[in-house]
C-alpha positions in Angstrom: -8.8 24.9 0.9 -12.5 25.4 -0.4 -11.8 22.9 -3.3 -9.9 20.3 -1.0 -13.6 20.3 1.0 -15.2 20.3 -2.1 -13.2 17.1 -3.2 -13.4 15.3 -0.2 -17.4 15.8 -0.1 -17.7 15.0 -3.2 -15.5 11.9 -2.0 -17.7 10.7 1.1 -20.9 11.1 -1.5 -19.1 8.9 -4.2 -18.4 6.3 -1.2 -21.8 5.4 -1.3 -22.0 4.6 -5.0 -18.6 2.4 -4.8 -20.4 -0.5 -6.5 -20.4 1.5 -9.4 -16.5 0.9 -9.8 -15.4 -0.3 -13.3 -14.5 -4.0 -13.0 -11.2 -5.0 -13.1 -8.8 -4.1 -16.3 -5.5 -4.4 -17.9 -4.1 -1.4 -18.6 -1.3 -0.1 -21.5 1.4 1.9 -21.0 4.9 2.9 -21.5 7.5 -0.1 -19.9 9.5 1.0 -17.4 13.2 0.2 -16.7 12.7 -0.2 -13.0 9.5 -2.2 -13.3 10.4 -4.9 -16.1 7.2 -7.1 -14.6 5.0 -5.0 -16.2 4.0 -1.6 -17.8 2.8 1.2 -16.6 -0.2 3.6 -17.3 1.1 7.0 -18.3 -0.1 8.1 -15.1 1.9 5.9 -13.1 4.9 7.1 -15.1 4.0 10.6 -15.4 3.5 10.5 -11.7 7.1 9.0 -11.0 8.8 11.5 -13.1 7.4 14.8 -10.9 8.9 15.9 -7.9 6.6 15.4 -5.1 5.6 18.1 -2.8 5.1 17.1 1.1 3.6 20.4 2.0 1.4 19.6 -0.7 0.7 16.1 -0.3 -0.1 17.0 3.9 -3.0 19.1 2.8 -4.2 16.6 0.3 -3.9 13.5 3.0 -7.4 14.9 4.3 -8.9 13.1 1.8 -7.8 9.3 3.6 -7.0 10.2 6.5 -10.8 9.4 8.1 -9.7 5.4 7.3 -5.9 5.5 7.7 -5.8 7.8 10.6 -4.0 10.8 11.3 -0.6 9.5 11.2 -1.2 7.3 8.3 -0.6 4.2 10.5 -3.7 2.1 9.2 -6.7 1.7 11.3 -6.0 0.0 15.3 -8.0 -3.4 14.2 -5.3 -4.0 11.2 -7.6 -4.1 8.7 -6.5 -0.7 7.2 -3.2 -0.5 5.7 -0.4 1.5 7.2 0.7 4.0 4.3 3.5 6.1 6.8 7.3 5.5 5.0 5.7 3.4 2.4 8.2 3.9 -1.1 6.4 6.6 -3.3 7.1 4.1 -6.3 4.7 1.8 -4.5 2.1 3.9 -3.5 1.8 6.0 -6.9 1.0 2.9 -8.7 -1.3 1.9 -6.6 -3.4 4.8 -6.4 -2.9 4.6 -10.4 -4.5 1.0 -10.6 -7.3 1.9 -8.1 -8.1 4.7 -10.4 -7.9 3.1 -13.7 -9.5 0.2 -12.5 -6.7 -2.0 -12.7 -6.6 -2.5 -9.1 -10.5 -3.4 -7.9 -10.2 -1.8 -4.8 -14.4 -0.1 -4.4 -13.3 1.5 -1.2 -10.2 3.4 -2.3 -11.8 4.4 -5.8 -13.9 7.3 -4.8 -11.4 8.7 -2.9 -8.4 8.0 -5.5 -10.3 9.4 -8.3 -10.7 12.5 -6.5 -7.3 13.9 -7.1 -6.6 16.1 -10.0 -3.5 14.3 -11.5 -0.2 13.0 -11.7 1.0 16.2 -9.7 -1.4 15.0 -7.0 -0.2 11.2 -6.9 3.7 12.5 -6.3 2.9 15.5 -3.9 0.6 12.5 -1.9 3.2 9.9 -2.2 6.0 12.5 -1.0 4.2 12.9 2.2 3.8 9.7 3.0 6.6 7.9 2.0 8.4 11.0 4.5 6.5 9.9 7.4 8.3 7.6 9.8 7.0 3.9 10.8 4.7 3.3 14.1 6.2 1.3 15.8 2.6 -0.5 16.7 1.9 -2.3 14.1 -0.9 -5.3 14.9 1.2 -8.3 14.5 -0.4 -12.2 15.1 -0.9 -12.0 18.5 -2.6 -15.5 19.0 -1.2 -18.5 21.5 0.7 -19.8 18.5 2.3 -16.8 17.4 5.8 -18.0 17.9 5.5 -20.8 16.0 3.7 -19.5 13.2 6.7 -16.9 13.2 9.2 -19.3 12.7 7.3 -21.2 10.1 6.7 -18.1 8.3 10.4 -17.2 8.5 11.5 -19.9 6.7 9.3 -19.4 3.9 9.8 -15.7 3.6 13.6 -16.4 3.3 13.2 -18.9 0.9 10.7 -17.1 -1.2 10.1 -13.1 -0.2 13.5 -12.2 0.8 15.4 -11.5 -2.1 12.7 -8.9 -3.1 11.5 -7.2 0.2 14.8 -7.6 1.7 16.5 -9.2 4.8 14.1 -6.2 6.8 11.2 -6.2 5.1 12.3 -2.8 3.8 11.2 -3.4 -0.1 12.6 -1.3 -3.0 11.7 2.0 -3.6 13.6 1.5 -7.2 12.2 -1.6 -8.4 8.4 -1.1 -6.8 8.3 -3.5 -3.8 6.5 -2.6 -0.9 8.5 -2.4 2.2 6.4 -4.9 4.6 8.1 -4.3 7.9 5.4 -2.0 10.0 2.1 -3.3 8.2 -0.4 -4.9 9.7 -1.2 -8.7 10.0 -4.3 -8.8 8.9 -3.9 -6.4 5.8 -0.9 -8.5 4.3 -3.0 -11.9 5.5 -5.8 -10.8 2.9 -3.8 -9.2 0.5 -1.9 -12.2 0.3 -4.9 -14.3 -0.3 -6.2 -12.3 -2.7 -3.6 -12.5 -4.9 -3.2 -16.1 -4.6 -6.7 -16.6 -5.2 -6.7 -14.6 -8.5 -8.7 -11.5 -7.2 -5.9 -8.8 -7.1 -5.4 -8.6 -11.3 -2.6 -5.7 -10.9 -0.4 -8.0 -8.6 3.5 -9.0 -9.2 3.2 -11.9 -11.9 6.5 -13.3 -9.9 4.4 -12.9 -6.6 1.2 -15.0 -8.2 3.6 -17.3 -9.3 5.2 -18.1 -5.7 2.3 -17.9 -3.5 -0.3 -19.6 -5.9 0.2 -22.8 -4.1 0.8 -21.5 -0.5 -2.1 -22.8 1.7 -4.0 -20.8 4.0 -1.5 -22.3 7.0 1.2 -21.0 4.8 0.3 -17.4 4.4 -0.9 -17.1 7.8 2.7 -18.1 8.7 4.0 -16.0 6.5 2.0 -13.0 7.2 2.6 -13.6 11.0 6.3 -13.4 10.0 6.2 -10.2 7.6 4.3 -8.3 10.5 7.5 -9.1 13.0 9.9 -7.5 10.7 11.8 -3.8 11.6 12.8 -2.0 8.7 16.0 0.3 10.7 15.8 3.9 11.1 12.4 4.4 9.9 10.6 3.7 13.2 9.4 6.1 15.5 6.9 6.6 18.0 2.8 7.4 16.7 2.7 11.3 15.8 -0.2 12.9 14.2 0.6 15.6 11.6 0.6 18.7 12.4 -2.9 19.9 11.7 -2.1 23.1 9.4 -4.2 23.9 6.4 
């Protein structure tokens, strides 16, 4: 417990010094079957290869759970991504880019580079991807919602579907994030990040299909994503269970 404190204080000091983050970089690795888009870092592999403890992982979750709450549903405005039943294949690598600088992401990196090692990406991961998904997430909620739903359904079926699935529910297997759950405004800027070049670590098949998408578009599209229910992972907000 005394070195978890000791992490995350040394954490909250390096938050302050986040424009000290390497700049963006490839990174080498070992190609992996399930990822044939791109390969890994060792870590990212080592990582996927450990079992992950939960018990673990709950203890560790101290170190974000200031900015993605207690029940790792994001933060209320949207703007903090919901982490809760996320696959572990998809949140290892991230953390992975963040920390190898991959990923630019000056936030997350003094936080990420705080744990240990691959041990601590799959015991993290394990909790998370266990936790159920709120059933709150902050969907487009303007006058024109229901339109920009339908327009954002028939791109996402033309384009996203046969990768995150009819549900939204990703691929824990093949690294796609399930998007059913996640906020509007988190997949809105993630989205336009990647189309705009400024998320280097991002599905080359993904930069290729959204590259042209206007800012109507994604807004559609996000507004579409953040309607989806991925079934029998939804439950109602619980905070865990406090223990140390």
């Amino acid at each position: 417990m005394k070195k978890l404190v000791l992490a995350l204080s040394l954490a909250l000091q390096a938050a302050a010094l986040a424009h000290a983050e390497p700049s963006p970089a490839g990174s080498e690795g070992v190609p992996v079957k399930d990822y044939p888009w791109q390969a890994l870092p060792g870590e990212t592999n080592e990582a996927l290869e450990r079992k992950g403890d939960r018990k673990r992982g709950e203890r560790l979750y101290a170190l974000c759970r200031s900015c993605h709450m207690a029940s790792a549903g994001g933060s209320p405005d949207g703007g903090v991504p919901r982490l809760a039943g996320q696959h572990r294949s998809v949140l290892i690598k991230q953390m992975a880019d963040i920390r190898s600088g991959a990923r630019h992401n000056p936030t997350m990196y003094p936080f990420a580079v705080v744990l240990a090692d691959p041990q601590d990406l799959a015991d993290l991961a394990a909790y998370l991807e266990g936790l159920c998904i709120q059933a709150n997430p902050r969907r487009y909620d303007a006058p024109d919602a229901g339109q920009q739903v339908a327009a954002g359904r028939a791109l996402y079926d033309r384009a996203c579907r046969a990768c995150h699935g009819p549900s939204g529910e990703g691929s824990m297997h093949k690294g796609y994030p399930a998007l059913a759950g996640q906020h509007h405004r988190y997949l809105l800027r993630q989205m336009s990040e990647i189309r705009d070049g400024r998320r280097s670590s991002a599905h080359r098949e993904m930069v290729a299909i959204i590259g042209s998408y206007s800012d109507d578009q994604l807004l559609a599209v996000a507004a579409y994503q953040s309607s989806l229910v991925m079934p029998g992972k939804v439950c109602a907000v619980k905070a865990p269970s406090g223990k140390r």
